[in-house]
N, C-alpha and C positions, 0 to 999 in steps of 0.2 A: 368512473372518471378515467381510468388507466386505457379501457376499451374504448373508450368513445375519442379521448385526444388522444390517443396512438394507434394508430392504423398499422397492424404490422400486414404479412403474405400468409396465406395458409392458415392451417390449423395454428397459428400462434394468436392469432388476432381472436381464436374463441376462445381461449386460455387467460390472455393478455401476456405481458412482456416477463420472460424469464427473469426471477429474479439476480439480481447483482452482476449483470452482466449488460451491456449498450449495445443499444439498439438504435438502427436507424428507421427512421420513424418520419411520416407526414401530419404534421399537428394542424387540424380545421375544426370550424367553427362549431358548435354542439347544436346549432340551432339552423344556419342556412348549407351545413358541409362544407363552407368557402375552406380552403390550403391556405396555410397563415405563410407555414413556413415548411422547410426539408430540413428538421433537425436530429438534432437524436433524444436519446430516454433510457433512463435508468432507473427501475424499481426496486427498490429497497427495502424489503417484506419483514415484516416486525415481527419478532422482539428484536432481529439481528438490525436494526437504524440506530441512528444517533439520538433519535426522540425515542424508540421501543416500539414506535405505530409504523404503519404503511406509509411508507415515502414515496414519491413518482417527482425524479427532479429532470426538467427538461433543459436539454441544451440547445439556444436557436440562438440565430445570429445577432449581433451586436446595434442592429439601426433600431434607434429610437423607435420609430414608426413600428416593426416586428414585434418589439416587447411591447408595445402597446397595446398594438392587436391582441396577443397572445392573453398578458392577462385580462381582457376586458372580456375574452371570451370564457376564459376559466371562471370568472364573477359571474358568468350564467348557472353554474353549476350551484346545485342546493349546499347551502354552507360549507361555502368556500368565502373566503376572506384572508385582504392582507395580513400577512403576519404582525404582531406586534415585536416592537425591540427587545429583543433578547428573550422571545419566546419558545423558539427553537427549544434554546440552552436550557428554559422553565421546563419544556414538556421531557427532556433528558433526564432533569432533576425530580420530577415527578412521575416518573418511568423507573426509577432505582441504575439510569445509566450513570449519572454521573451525583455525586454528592457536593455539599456548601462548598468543600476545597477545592473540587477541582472546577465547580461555576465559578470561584472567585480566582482561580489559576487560568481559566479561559482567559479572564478579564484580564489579570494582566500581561498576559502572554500579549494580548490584542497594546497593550499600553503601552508596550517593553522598549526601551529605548538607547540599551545598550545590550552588550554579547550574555554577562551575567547575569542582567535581566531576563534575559529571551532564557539561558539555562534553567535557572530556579522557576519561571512560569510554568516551563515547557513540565518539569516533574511533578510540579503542582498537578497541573490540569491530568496528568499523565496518573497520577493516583500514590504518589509516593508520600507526601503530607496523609494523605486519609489510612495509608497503611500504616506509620509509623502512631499516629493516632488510638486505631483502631488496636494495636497492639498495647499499649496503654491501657486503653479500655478495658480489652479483654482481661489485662491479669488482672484487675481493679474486682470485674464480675466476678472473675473465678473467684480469688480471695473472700467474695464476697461469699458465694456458694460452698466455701470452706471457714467459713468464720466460724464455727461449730471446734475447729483443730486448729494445728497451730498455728498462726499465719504471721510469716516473715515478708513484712512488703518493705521496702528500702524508701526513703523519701525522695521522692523527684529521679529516683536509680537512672531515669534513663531519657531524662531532661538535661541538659547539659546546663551548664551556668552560662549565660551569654548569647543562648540560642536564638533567643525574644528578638537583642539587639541584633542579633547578624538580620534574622527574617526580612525585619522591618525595615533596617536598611539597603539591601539590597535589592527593597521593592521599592520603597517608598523614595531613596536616593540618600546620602551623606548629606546633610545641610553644613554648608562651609560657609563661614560669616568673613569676608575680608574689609580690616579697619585699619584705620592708622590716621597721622595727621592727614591737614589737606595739601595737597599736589605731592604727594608722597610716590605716585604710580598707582595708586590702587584700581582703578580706570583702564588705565594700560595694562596692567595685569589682567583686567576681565577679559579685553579684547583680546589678548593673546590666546588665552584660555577657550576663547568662544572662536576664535582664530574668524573675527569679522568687526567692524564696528558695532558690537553693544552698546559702550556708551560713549558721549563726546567727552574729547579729549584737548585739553588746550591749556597754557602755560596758566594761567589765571586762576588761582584757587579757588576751591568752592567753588569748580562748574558743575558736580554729581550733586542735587539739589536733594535728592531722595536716595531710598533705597531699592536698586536695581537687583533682579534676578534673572537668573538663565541656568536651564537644566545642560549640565552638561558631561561628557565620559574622559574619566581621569585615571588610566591604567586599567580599562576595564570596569569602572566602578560607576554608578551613578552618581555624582555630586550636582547637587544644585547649589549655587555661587548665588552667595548675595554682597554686594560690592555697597556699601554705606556711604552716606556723604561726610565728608572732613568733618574730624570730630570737634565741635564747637559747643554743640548744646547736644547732649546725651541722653533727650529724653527715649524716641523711640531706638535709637539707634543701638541704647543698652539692652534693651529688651532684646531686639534682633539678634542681638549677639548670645546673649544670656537666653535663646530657645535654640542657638545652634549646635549641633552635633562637635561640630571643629571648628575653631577661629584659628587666621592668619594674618598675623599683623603685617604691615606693608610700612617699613620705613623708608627717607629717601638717605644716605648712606651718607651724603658730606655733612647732611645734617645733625648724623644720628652720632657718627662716630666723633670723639675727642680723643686728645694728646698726640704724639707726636712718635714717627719711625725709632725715636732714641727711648724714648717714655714708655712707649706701648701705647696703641687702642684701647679705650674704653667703651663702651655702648649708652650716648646717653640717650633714654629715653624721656619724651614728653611727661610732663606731667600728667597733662590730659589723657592720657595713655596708660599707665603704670595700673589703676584700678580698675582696667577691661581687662588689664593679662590674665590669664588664668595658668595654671601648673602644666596645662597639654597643651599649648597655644603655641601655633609656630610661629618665627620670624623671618623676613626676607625682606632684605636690605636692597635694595634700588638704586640705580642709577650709580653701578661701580666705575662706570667710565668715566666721571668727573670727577675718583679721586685719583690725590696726588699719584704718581709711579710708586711700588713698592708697600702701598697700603694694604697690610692687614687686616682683617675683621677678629676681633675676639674670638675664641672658641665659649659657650654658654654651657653651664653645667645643669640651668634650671631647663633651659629653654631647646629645644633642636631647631637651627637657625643656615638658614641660606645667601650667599649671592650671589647677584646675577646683574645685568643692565636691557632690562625691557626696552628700552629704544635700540640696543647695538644689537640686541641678540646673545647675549657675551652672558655663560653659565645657562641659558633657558632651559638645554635638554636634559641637562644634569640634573638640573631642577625638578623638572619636572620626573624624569624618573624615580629617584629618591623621597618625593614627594609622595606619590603613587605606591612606592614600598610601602612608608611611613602609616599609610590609609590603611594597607591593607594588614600590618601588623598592628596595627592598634585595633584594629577588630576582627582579628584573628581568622582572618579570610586567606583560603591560601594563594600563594602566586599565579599569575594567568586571570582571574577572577575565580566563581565558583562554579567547579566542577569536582566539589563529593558526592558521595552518597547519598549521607544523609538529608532529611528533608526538615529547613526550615522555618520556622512561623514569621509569616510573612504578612500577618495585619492586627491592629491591636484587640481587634475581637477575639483571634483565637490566643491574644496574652491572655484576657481576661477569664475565660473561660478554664485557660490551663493554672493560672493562680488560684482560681475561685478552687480548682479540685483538689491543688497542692492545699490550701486550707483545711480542704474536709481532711485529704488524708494525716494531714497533721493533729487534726482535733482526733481520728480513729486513733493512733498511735497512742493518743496521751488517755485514751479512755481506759478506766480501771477492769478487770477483768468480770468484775461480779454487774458491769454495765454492757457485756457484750453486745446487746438490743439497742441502744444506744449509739454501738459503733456500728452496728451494720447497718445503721442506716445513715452515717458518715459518707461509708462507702456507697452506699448505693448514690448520694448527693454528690460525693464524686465520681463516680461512670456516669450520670446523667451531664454532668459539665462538661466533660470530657464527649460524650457524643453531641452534644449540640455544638460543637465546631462542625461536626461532617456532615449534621444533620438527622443522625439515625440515633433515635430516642425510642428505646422499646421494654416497656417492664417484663416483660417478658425473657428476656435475656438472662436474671436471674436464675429463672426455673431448667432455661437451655443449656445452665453453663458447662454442661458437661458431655463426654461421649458424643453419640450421637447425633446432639441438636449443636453441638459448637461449631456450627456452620454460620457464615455471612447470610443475609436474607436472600442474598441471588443465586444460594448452590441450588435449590430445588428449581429453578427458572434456568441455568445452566444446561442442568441435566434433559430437564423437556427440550431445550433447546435442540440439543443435540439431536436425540430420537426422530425432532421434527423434520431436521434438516437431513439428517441421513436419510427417511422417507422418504421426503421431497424427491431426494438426488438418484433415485433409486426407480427403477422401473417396476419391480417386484418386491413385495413387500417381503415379501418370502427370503429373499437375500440381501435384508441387513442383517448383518452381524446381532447376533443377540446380547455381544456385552461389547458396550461403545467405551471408547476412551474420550473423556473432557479436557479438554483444553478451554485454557483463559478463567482459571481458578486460580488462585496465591493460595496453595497448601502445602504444606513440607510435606504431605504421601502424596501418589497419585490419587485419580482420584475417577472413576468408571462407573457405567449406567448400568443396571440388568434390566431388560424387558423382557416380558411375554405377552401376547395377546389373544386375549381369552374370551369368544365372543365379539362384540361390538366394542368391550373397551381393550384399554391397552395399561399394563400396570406396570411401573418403573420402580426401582430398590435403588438409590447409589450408594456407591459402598468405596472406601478409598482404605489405603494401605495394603496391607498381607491378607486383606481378606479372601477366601476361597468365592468366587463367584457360583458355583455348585450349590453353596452355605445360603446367597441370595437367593439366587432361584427355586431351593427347596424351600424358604419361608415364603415367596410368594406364592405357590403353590397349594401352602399352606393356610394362608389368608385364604385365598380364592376358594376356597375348600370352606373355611369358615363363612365365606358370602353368602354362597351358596345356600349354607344350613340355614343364616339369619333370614334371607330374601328369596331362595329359590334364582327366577331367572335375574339375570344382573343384566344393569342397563344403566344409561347417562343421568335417566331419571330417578332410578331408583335409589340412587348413590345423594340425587340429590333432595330427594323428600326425608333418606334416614341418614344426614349427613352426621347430627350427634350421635347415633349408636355408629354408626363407621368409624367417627374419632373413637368412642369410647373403646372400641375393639382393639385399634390401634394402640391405645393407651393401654391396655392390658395384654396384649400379646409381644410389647416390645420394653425391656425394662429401661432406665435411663439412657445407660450405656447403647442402645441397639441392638442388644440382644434378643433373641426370642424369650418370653418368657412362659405365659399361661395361651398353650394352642390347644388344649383336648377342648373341642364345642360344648362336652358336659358341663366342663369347670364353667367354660365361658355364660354359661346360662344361668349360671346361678350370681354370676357379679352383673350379667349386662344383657336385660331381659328383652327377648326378640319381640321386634316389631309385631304388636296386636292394634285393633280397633279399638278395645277398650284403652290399652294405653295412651293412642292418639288421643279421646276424648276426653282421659283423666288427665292429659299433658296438657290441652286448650283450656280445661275448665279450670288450670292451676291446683287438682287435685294432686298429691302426691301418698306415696306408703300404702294405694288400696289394689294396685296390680301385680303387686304378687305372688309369687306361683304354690306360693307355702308361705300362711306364716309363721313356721316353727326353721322355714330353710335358713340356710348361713352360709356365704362361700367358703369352698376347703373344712365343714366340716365333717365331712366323713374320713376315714383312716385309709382310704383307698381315691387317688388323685382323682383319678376317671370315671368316678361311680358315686354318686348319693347316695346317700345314707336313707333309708324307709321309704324304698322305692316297692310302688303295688301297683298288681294290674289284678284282673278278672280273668283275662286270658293268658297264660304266659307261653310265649311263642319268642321263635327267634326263624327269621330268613336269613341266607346266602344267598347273594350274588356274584357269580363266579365270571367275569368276561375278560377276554381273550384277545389278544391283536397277534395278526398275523404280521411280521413284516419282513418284505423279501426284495430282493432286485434276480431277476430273473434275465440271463442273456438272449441272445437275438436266436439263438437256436431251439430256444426252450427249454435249456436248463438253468436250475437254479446255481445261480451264485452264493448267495446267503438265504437264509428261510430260518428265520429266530418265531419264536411265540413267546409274546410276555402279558402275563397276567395279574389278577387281582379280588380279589375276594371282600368284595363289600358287606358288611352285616346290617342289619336293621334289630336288634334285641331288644324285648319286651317281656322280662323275665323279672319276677318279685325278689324282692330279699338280695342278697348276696350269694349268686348262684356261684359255683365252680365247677365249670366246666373240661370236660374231655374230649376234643374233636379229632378223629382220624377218617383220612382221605383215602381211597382206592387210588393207585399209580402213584405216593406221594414220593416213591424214591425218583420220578421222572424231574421233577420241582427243586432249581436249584436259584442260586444266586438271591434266597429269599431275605425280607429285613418285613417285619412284625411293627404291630402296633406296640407300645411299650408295656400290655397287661399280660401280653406272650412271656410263658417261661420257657426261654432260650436251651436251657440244661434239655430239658422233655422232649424238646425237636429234634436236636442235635442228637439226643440216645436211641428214641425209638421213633421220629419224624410223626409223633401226632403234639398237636397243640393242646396245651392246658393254660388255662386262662380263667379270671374274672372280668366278663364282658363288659365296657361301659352301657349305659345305660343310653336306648335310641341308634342313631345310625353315624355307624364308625366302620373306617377301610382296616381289615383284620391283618391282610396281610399282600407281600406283593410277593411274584416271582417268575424264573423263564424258568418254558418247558423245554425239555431235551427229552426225545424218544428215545428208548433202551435201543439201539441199533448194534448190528455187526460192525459196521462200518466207522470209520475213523472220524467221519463227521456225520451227527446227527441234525437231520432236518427235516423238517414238514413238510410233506405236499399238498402242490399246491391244486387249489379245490378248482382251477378254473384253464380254458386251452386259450391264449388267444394267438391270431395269427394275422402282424400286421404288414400292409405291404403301400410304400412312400416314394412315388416317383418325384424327383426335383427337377421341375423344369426353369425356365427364367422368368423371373418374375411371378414364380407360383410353384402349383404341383398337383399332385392328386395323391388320393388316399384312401385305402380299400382293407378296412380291418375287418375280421371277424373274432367274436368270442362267443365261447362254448361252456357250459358248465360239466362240472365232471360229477358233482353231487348224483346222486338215483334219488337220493328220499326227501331231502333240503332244499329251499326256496330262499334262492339270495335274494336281501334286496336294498335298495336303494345304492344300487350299482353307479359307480362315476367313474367316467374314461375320460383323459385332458391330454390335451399335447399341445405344449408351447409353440406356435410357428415362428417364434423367432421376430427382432426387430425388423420394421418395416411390414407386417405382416398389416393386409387392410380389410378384408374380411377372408369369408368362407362360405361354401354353397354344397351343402349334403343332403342326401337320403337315408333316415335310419328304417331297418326294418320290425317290425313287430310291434308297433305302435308306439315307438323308442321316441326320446326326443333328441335333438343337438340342439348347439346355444354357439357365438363367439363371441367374445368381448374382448371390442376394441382397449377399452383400460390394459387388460393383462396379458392383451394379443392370443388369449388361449381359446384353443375349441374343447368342448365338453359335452362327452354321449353320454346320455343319461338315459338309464333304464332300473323303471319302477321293481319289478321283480324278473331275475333269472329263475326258470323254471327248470327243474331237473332237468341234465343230459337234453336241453335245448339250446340252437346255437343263432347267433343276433347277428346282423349284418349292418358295417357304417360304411357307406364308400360318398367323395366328393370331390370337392376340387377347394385347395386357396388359394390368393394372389397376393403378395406382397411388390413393394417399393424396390426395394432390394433385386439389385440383377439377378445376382444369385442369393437364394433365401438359405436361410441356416434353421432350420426349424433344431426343436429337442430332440437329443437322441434319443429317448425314453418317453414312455407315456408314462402318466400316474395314474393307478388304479384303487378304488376304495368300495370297499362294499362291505355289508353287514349282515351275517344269517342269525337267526332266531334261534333258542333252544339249540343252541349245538355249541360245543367246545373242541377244540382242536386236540385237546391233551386228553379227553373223554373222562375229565377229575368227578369224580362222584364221595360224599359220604357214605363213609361205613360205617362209624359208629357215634353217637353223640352220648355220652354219658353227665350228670349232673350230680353232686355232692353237695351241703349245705343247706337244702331247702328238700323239702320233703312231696312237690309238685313234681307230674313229670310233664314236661316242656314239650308244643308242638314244634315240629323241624321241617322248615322248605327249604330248598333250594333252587334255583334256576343257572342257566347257562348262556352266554352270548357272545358269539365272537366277532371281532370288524379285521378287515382286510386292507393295509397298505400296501401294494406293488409299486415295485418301478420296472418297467417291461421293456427293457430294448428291441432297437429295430436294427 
């Protein structure tokens, strides 16, 4: 749809429209090409929209007739249809963007009819209710996850008294009930208030036949006014009063007041009158301009009482000030209206929900200790109340409440997040950053993504506070290592045919906390058995207890972590695999800059009983910077640099380390096995390029040789000749050219020369090429065994080894 109604220039229109960024755009018909209109488009690519899906919102001009066009033609498109009312908002809430608070904080943001109003919506809808909530929640779960020790939870700690009332108020508005006899002013009062004619007004008592209302903002505050008819007959008009937040009685002042400048004032009030006062009920006295000169009003001890003369004007702004005070210290709202912090409940749903949870935690409180089971499931009935305000109800919560899992549902969706978007934004994959910072998390740490990508998939850790990102990325390493063992090659699919033993791995290699716990593949086989055929067919047939691998085995029963117990072969063998990486950056002249070799010694063991082994190397004093599998005794290397060990059982990485050649020279390094010599004319809009490499090997056969060299943005293709049967490739995605040659043959030299062209006036290609390649049977440190000795078993063990080195250069020009 994006590509069909938006017609961009160029290569954007096969892409379609960059996301979150506008575009001008020609929007026509999908069916005859007709141009509707010249407007614009902005695509909003999910999870980052307001729904979580792909958005495409078009901007075109205002005539009736254009939006009509426009959507009649989008209705050609396969399921497309008008939105429904407040669907939007549903598919947000069914997306985890937004929760119950803050759809109902939309709503009234959309409703809000004063300054106060619009503040407390806006923190609604804005997530400040759902956080103030959700922290509630939380310690309710924890407590819950600790109900086993002691648990001090405080009653309602962090519910204030009066919370219920401000919320409800300040959404819903003050209901102010104005009574009083008839032609008292009450009428004029309204109109003043509503500052228009609300209701008629005229000397004649009893012309307010009913009861009038009108919403309306008094110091900031929503009050809705209802203005009663002269009290005669009290049937509805008591109710009205008796369901209102605030009553103000309205008298008219020559009427009200008795005795005389020498006597003193008294206030008499109606009879009819006297059984609506209530203890909070204000009074304001009307019509001061028809008393006598020098008239007084009593001062009220029960009552807080006003006047004023609604025809003269005479006291109104006083009035009304003082009044507005009065509102807002009687419901302890601060001055200005509100603007705290904190976030108040603001509909009698979430009273209900927040009483119902203060009940459970009242009834856990009073539960006796020898009924714990009883109380924790108090608690659990209160977090369950407490999350269906925001909507998020998961039993699961329980089991998470700690460490590692005491994340919101949307920190793992976060995290991908991020990975996705820094990809996106990136032209090379190769240069994002491998540890991202998140942003738009409520965490008191920070809180950071590790990736690596390994293969076809891509594997994320987050990790948040002091933790060592080093620490991440060696347990995912780790894992991948365990994949490996369980599945061989890894894939999108494989992950998803053996998704339960994936959890279960996870579940075992990480303790509550997030810690690594059980990583040796040995241990893990014996708790969490690798995918077989038979397992498949005994998991479908709902067979269980008849696939496994021993029935005398038991996880962790053996005294050595990494090794079972009554382990036999027929043949007891053990291989080494020793491979090597060269890695260098070599300057333009042909000398090395750096030239490191780091290695690794793989084993594959197949030895009975509990062998104990003696391994020593030829060159092992060359071998430095090494860290061991953990059945290495440390003491033994570090005295005489051979390994003594008890091997696990199967294939385990023995040990890792860089080689350093014994040189004269101050810096030791490896040479390097191969000559090349490149040569890069830049002309405009292109260049040429004429490399040669040479092997310096006499007896070795490199192979699977790769040469790359970035040509830089704007680069559009490339046109070479390789010699010797060599292939090239470029691709556009990574703008990179790549020689590829099957095998280098001893002291033979290959030939790349051609030509690119790029966009760019002047092209900036890489300074460097990347070089990689792999020889066979050879090692660069020339590490051989010398001796393999074995103690504890009375077999003597076959020994291989093999050798492999791979080659990373970076070769300046």
């Amino acid at each position: 749809m994006v590509q069909t109604a938006v017609e961009g220039k160029g290569k954007a229109r096969e892409r379609g429209p960059e996301p979150w960024k506008m575009h001008r755009c020609s929007i026509g018909h999908p069916q005859t090409g007709e141009v509707l209109d010249d407007g614009l488009a902005v695509f909003f690519k999910g999870p980052r929209s307001f729904t979580t899906e792909d958005v495409l919102e078009l901007h075109v001009h205002s005539g009736r007739a254009i939006i009509s066009s426009v959507l009649n033609a989008i209705s050609f498109f396969p399921f497309c249809r008008p939105a429904e009312r407040g669907e939007f908002t549903r598919r947000a809430f069914e997306g985890g963007r937004l929760d119950l608070t803050q759809v109902e904080g939309l709503r009234d943001l959309i409703d809000a009819e004063t300054e106060s109003q619009r503040r407390l919506a806006l923190r609604s809808a804005g997530g400040a209710t759902r956080a103030r909530l959700e922290t509630l929640r939380n310690e309710v779960i924890q407590c819950l996850a600790l109900v086993e020790a002691l648990i001090d939870f405080g009653e309602g700690e962090d519910i204030e008294e009066g919370v219920y009332d401000q919320g409800e108020i300040m959404r819903s508005g003050i209901r102010l009930a104005i009574f009083g006899p008839p032609n008292a002013g009450k009428s004029t009062l309204l109109n003043f208030l509503a500052q228009r004619e609300a209701a008629i007004v005229t000397p004649i008592p009893g012309t307010t036949r009913d009861v009038l209302e009108l919403s309306l903002d008094i110091g900031g505050l929503p009050v809705i006014v209802a203005d009663t008819a002269g009290l005669r007959k009290t049937d509805d008009v008591v109710e009205k009063i008796g369901s209102s937040d605030v009553s103000l009685c309205v008298l008219s002042a020559p009427e009200a007041l008795t005795g005389s400048a020498i006597s003193g004032f008294s206030l008499d009030i109606p009879s009819t009158i006297v059984p609506l006062l209530k203890d909070d009920t204000f009074i304001l006295l009307n019509k001061t301009d028809l008393l006598p000169p020098g008239t007084s009003p009593p001062n009220l001890v029960s009552h807080e009482m006003w006047s004023v003369s609604l025809g003269t004007g005479q006291g109104t702004q006083l009035f009304m000030d003082r009044f507005g005070k009065a509102l807002k210290k009687r419901y302890l709202l601060q001055e200005g209206g509100f603007d705290g912090d904190e976030a108040l409940i603001t509909h009698s749903r979430h009273r209900t929900h927040l009483e119902s949870s203060l009940q459970f935690l009242d009834a856990f409180l009073t539960t006796a200790p020898e009924d714990i089971v009883f109380g924790a499931e108090e608690l659990r009935y209160a977090a369950q109340a407490i999350g269906k305000i925001s909507g998020l109800i998961d039993v699961e919560d329980i089991l998470d409440a700690s460490g590692f899992h005491s994340f919101p549902p949307a920190y793992p969706l976060l995290h991908i997040d991020a990975v996705n978007t820094a990809l996106s934004n990136s032209r090379r994959t190769s240069d994002v950053d491998p540890v991202l910072y998140v942003q738009g998390l409520n965490l008191e740490n920070p809180s950071a993504c590790c990736h690596v990508k390994r293969g076809e998939l891509r594997y994320l850790c987050p990790v948040s506070g002091d933790v060592d990102p080093l620490y991440a990325f060696a347990f995912l390493q780790t894992f991948v290592d365990i994949l490996h063992e369980y599945f061989g090659q890894m894939s999108s699919e494989t992950l998803k045919d053996n998704f339960d033993i994936v959890y279960q791995l996870l579940e075992e290699t990480l303790d509550s906390g997030g810690h690594p716990l059980t990583t040796s593949p040995n241990a893990l086989r014996d708790i969490v058995l690798p995918p077989s055929l038979l397992n498949k067919v005994l998991s479908v047939a709902g067979v269980s207890g008849l696939a496994s691998s021993s029935a005398t085995s038991h996880p962790f029963a053996s005294p050595i972590p990494w090794r079972k117990a009554g382990v036999r072969y027929n043949n007891n063998e053990i291989y080494f695999d020793v491979v090597e990486t060269l890695e260098a950056i070599v300057n333009k002249n042909g000398t090395p800059a750096v030239s490191t070799v780091w290695g690794r010694v793989d084993s594959n063991c197949k030895l009975s009983g509990t062998p104990d082994l003696l391994l020593s190397f030829s060159n092992a004093q060359s071998l430095h910077d090494c860290s061991f599998h953990p059945c290495v005794r440390l003491q033994r290397w570090s005295r005489d640099k051979v390994l003594s060990f008890v091997p696990p059982d199967g294939k385990f990485k023995l040990m890792d380390y860089r080689y350093a050649p014994a040189t004269a020279s101050a810096v030791a390094q490896t040479s390097i096995p191969i000559v090349f010599r490149p040569t890069i004319q830049i002309d405009e809009h292109g260049g040429t390029i004429d490399v040669t490499l040479s092997s310096r090997l006499s007896t070795r056969t490199m192979e699977n040789m790769f040469v790359e060299l970035y040509l830089g943005e704007g680069a559009s293709g490339a046109s070479c000749i390789a010699s010797h049967n060599a292939s090239w490739s470029y691709s556009p995605k990574t703008q990179t050219l790549v020689w590829e040659i099957k095998q280098v043959m001893p002291s033979a030299s290959y030939n790349l020369r051609g030509t690119f062209s790029s966009t760019a006036e002047h092209p900036r290609p890489s300074r460097a090429f990347r070089i990689r390649f792999k020889i066979l049977q050879h090692n660069f440190s020339a590490i051989k065994i010398e001796q393999l000795k074995l103690t504890g078993e009375v077999y003597k063990p076959y020994k291989g080894m093999r050798g492999n080195s791979l080659g990373n250069i970076e070769w300046r020009w």
